[in-house]
PDB file of N, CA, C and O in Angstrom, chain B, residues numbered from 101:
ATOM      1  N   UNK B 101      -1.775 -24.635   4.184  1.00  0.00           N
ATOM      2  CA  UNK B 101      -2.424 -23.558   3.462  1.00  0.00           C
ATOM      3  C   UNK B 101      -1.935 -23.587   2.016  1.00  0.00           C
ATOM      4  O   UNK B 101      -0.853 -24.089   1.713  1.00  0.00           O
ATOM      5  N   UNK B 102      -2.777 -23.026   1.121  1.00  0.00           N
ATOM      6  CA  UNK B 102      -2.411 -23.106  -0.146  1.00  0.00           C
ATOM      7  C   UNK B 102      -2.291 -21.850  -0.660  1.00  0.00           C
ATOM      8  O   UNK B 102      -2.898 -21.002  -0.007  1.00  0.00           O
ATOM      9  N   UNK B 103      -1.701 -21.453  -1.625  1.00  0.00           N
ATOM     10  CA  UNK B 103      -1.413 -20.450  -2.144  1.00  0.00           C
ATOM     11  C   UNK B 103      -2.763 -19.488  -2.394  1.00  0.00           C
ATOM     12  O   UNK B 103      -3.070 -18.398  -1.911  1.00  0.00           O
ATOM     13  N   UNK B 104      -3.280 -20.161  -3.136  1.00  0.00           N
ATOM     14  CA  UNK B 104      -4.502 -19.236  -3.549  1.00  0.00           C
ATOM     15  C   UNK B 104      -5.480 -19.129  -1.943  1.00  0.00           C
ATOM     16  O   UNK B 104      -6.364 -18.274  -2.003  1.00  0.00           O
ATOM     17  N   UNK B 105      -5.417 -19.672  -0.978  1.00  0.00           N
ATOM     18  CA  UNK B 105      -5.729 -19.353   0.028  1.00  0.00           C
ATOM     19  C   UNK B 105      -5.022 -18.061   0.778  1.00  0.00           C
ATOM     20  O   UNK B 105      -5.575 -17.239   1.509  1.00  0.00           O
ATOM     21  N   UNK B 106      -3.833 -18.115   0.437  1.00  0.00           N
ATOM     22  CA  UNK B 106      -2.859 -16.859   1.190  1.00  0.00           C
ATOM     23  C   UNK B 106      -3.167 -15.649   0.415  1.00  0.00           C
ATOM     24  O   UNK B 106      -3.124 -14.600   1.059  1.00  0.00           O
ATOM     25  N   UNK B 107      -3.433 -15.581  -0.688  1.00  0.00           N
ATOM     26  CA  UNK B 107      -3.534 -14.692  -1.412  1.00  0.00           C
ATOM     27  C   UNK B 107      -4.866 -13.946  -1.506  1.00  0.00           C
ATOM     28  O   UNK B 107      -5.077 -12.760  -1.759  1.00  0.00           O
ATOM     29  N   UNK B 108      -5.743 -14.986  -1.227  1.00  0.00           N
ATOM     30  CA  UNK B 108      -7.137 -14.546  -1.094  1.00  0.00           C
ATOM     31  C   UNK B 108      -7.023 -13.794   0.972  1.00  0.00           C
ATOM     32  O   UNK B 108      -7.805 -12.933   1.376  1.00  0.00           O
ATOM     33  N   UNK B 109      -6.250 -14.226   1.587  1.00  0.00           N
ATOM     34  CA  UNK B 109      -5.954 -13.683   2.953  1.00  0.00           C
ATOM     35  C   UNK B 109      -5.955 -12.340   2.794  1.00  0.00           C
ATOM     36  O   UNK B 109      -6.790 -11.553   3.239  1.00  0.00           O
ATOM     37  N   UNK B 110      -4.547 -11.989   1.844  1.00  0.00           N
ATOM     38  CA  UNK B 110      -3.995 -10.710   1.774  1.00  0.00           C
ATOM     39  C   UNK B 110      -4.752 -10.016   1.062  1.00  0.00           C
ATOM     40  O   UNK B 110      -4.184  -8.954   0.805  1.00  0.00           O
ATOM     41  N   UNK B 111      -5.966 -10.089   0.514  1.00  0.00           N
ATOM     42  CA  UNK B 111      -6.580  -9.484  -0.549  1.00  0.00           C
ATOM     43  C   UNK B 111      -7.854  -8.748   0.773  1.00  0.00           C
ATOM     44  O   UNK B 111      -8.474  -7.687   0.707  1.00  0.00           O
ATOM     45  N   UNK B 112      -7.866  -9.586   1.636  1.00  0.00           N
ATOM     46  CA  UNK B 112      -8.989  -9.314   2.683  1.00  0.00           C
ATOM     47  C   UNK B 112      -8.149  -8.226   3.106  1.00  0.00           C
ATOM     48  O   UNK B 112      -8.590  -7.092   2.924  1.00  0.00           O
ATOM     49  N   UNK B 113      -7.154  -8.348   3.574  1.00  0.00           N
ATOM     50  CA  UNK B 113      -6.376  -7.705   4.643  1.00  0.00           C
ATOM     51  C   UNK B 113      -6.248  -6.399   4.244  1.00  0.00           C
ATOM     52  O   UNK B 113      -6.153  -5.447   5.018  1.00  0.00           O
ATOM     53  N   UNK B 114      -6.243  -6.330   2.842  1.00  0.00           N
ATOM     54  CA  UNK B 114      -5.271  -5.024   2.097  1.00  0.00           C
ATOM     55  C   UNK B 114      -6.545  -3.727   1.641  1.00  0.00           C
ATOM     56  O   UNK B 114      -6.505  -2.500   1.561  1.00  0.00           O
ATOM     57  N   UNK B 115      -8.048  -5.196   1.327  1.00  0.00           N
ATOM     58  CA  UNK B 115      -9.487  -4.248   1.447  1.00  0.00           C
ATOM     59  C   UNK B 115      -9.929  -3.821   2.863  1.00  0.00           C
ATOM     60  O   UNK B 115     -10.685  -2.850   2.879  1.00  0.00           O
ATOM     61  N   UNK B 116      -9.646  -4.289   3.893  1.00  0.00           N
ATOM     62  CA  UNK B 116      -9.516  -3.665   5.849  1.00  0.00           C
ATOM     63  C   UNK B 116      -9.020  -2.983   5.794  1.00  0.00           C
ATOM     64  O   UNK B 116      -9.534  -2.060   6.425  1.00  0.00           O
ATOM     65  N   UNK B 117      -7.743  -2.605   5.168  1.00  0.00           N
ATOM     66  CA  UNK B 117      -6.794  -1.635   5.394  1.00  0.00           C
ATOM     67  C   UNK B 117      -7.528  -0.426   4.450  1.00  0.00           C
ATOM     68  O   UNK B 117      -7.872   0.657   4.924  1.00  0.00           O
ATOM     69  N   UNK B 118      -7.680  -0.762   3.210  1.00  0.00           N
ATOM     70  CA  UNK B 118      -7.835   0.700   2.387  1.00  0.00           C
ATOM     71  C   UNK B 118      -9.485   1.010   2.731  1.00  0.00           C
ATOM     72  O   UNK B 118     -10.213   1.834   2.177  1.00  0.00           O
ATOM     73  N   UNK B 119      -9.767   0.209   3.670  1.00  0.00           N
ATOM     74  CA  UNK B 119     -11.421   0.973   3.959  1.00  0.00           C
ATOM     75  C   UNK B 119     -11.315   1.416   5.569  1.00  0.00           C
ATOM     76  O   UNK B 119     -12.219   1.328   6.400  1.00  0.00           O
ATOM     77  N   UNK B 120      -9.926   1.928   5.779  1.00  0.00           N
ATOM     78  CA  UNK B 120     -10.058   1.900   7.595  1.00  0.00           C
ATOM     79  C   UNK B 120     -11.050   0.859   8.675  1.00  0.00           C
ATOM     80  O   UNK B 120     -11.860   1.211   9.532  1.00  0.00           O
ATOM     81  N   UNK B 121     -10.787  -0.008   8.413  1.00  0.00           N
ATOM     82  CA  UNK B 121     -11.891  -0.893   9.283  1.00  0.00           C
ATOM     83  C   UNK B 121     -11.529  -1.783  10.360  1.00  0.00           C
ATOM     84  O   UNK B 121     -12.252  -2.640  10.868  1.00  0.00           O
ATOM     85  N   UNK B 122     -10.001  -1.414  10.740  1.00  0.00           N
ATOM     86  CA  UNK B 122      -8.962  -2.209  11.318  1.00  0.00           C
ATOM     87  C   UNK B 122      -8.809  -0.916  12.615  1.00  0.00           C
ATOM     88  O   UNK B 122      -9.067   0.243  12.289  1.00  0.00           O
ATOM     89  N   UNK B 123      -8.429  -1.192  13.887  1.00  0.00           N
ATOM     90  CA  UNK B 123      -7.859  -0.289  14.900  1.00  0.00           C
ATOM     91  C   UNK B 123      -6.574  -0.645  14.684  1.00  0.00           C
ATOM     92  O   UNK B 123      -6.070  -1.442  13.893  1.00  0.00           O
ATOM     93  N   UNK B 124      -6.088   0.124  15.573  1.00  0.00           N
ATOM     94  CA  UNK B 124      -4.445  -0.009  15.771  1.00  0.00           C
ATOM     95  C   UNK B 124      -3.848  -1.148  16.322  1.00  0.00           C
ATOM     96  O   UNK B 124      -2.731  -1.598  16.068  1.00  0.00           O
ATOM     97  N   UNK B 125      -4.722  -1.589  17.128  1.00  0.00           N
ATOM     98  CA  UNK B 125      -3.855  -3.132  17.346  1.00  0.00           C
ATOM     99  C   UNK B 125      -4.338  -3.866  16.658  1.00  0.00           C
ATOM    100  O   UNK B 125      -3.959  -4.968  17.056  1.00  0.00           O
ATOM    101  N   UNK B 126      -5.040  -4.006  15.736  1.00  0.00           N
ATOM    102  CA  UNK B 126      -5.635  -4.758  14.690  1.00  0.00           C
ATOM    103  C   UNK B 126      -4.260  -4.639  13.815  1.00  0.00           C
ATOM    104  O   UNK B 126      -3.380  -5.464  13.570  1.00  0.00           O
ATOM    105  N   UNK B 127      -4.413  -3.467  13.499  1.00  0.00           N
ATOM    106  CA  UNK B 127      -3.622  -3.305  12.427  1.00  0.00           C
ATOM    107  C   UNK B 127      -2.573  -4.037  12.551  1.00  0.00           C
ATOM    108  O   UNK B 127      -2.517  -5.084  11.907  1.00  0.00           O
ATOM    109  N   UNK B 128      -1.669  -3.711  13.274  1.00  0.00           N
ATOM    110  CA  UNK B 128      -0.324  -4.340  13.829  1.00  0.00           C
ATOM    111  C   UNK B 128      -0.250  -5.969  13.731  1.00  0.00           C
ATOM    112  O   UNK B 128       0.710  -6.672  13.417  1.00  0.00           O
ATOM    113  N   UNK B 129      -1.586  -6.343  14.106  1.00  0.00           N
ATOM    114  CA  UNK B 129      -1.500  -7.644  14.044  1.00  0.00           C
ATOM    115  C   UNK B 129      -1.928  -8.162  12.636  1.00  0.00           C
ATOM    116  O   UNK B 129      -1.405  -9.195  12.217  1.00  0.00           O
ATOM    117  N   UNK B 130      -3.009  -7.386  11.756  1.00  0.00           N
ATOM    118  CA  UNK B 130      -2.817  -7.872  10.397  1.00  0.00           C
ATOM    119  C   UNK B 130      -1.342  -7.702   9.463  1.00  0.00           C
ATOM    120  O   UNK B 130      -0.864  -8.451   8.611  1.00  0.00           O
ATOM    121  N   UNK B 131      -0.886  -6.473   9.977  1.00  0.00           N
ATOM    122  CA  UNK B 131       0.267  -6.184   8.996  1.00  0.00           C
ATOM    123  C   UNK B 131       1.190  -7.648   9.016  1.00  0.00           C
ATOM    124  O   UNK B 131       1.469  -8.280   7.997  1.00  0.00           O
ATOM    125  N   UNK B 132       1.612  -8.051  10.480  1.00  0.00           N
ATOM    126  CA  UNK B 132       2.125  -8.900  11.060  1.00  0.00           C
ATOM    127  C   UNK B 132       2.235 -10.138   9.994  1.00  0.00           C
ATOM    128  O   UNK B 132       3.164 -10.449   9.249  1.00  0.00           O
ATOM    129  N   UNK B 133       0.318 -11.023  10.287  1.00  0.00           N
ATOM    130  CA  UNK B 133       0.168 -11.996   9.204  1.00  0.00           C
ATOM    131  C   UNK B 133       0.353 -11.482   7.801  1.00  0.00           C
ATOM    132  O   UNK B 133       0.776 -12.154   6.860  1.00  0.00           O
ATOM    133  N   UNK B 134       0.037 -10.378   7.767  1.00  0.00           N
ATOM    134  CA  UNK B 134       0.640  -9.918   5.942  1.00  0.00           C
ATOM    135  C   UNK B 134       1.895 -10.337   5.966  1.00  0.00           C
ATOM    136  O   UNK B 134       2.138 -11.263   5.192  1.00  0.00           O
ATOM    137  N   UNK B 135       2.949  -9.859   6.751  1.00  0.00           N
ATOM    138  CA  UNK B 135       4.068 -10.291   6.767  1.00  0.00           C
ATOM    139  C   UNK B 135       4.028 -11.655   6.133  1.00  0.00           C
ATOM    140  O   UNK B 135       4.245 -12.040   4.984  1.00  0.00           O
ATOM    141  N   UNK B 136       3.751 -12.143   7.028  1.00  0.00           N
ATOM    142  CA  UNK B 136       3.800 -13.759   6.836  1.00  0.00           C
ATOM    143  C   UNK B 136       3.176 -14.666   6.010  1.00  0.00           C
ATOM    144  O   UNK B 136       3.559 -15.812   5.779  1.00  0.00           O
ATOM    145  N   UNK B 137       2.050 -14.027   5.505  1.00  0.00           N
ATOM    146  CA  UNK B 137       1.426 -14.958   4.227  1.00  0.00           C
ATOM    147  C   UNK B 137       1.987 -14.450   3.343  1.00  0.00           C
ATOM    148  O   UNK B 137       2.297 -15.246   2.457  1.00  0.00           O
ATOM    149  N   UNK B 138       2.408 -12.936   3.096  1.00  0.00           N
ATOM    150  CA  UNK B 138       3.879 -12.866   1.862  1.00  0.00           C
ATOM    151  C   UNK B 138       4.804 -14.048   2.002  1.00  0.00           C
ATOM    152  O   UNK B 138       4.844 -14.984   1.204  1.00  0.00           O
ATOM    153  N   UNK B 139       5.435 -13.942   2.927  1.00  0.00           N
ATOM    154  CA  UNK B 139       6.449 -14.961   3.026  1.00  0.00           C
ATOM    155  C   UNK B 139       6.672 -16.135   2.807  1.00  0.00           C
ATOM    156  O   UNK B 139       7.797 -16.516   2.484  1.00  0.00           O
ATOM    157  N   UNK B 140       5.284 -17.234   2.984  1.00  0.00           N
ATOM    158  CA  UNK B 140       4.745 -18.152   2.374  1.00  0.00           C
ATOM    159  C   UNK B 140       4.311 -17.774   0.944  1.00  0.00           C
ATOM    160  O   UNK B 140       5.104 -18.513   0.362  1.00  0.00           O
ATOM    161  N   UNK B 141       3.692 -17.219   0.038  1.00  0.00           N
ATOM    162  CA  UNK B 141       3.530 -16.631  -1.072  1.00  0.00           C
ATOM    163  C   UNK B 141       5.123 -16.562  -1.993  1.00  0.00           C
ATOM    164  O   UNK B 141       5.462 -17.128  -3.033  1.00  0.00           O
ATOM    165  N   UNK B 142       5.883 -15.578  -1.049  1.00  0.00           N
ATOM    166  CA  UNK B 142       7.104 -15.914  -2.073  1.00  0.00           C
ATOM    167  C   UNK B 142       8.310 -17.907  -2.256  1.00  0.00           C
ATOM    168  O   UNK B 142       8.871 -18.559  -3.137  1.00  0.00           O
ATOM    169  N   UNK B 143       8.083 -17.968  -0.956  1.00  0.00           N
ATOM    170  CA  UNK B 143       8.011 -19.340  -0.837  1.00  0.00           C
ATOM    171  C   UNK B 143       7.320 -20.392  -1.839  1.00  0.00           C
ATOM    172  O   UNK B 143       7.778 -21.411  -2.356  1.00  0.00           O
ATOM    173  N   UNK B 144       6.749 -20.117  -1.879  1.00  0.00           N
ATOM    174  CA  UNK B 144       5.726 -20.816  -3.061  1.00  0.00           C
ATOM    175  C   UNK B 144       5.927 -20.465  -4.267  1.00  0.00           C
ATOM    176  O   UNK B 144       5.343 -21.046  -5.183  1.00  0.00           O
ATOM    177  N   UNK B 145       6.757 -19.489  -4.479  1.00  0.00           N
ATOM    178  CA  UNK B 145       6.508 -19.404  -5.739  1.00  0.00           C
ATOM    179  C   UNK B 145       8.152 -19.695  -6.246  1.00  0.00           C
ATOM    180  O   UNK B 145       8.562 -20.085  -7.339  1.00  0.00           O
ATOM    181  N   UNK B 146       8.710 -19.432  -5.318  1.00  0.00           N
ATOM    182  CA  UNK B 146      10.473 -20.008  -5.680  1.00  0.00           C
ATOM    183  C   UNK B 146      10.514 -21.419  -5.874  1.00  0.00           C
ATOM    184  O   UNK B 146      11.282 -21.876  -6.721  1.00  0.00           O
ATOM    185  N   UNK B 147       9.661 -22.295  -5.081  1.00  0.00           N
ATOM    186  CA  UNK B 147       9.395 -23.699  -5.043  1.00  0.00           C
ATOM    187  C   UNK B 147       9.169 -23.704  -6.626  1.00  0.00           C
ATOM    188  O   UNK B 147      10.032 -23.778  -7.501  1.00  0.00           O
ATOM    189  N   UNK B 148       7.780 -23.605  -6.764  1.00  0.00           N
ATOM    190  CA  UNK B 148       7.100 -23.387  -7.929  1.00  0.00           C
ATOM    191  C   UNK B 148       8.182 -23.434  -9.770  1.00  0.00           C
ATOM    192  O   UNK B 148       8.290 -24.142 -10.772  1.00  0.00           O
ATOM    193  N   UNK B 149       8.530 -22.615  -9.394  1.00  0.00           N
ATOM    194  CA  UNK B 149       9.588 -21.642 -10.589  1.00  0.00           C
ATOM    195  C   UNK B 149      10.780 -22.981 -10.376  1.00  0.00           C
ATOM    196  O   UNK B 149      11.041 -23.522 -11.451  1.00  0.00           O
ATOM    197  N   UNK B 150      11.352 -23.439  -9.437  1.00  0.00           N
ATOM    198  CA  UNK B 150      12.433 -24.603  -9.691  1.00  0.00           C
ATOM    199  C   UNK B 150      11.734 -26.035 -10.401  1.00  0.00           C
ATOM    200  O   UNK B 150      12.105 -26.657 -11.396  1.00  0.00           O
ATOM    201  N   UNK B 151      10.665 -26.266  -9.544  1.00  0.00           N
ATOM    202  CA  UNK B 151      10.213 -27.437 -10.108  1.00  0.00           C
ATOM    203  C   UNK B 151       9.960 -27.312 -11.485  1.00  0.00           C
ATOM    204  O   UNK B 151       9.777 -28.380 -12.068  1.00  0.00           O
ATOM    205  N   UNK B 152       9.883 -25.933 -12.385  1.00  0.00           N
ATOM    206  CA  UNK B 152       9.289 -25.869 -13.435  1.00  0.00           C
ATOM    207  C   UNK B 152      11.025 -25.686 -14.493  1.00  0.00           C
ATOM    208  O   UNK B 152      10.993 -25.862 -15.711  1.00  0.00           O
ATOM    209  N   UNK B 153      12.139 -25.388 -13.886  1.00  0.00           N
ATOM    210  CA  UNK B 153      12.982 -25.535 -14.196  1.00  0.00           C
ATOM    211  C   UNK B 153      13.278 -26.682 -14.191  1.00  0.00           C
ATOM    212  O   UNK B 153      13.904 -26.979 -15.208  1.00  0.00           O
ATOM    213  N   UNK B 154      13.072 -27.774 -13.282  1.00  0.00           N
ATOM    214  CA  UNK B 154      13.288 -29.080 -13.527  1.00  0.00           C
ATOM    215  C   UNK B 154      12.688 -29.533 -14.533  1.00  0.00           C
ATOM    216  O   UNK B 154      13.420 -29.944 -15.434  1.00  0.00           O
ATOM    217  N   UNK B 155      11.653 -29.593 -14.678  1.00  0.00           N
ATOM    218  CA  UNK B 155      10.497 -30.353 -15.655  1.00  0.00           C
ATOM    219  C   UNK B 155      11.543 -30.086 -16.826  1.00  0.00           C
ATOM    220  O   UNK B 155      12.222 -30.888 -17.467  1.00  0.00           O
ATOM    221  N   UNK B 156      11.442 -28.548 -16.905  1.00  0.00           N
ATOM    222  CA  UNK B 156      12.591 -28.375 -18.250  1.00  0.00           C
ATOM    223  C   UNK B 156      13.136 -28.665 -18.841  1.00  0.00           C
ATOM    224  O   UNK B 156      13.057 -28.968 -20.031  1.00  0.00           O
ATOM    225  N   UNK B 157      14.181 -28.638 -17.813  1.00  0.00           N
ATOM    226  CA  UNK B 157      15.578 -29.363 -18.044  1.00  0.00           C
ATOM    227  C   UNK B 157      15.946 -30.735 -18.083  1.00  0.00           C
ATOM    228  O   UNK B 157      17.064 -31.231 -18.226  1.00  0.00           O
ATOM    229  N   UNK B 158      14.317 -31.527 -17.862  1.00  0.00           N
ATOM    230  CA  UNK B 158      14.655 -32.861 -17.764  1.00  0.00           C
ATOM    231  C   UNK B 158      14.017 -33.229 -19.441  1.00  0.00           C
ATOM    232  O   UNK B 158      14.361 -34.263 -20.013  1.00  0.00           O
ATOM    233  N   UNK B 159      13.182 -32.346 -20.002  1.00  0.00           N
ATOM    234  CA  UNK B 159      12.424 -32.618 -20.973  1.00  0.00           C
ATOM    235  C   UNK B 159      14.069 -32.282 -21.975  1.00  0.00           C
ATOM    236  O   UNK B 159      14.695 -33.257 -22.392  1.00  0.00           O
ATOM    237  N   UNK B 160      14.499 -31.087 -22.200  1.00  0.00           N
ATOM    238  CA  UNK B 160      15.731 -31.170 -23.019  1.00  0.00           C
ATOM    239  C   UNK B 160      16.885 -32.695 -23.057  1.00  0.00           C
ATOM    240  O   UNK B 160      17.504 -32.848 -24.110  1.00  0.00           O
ATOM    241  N   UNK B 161      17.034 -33.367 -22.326  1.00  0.00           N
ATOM    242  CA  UNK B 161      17.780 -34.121 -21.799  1.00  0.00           C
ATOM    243  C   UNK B 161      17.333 -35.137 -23.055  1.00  0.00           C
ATOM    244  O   UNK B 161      17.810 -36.269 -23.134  1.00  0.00           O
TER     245      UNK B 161
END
């Protein structure tokens, strides 16, 4: 999965949620993958942010 895929996930998830369109075990189970495509999301972006510290720090060198 790619980032802008996870993000476009949570964007679904978060318009289900603020339009009530989810039941309760729905819910539970979207919150769930929210969980988890955050988690990948911040993942990605710590990746992201080092490699760009590398580039950096290799360009000063």
């Amino acid at each position: 999965m790619k980032y802008e895929e996870a993000m476009a996930e949570l964007e679904k998830i978060s318009i289900q949620m603020e339009n009530n369109e989810l039941g309760i075990d729905q819910l539970a189970e979207k919150l769930n993958q929210a969980k988890e495509l955050i988690k990948f999301c911040r993942a990605q972006l710590v990746n992201i942010e080092q490699e760009i510290q590398k580039i950096l720090s290799d360009e000063e060198k």
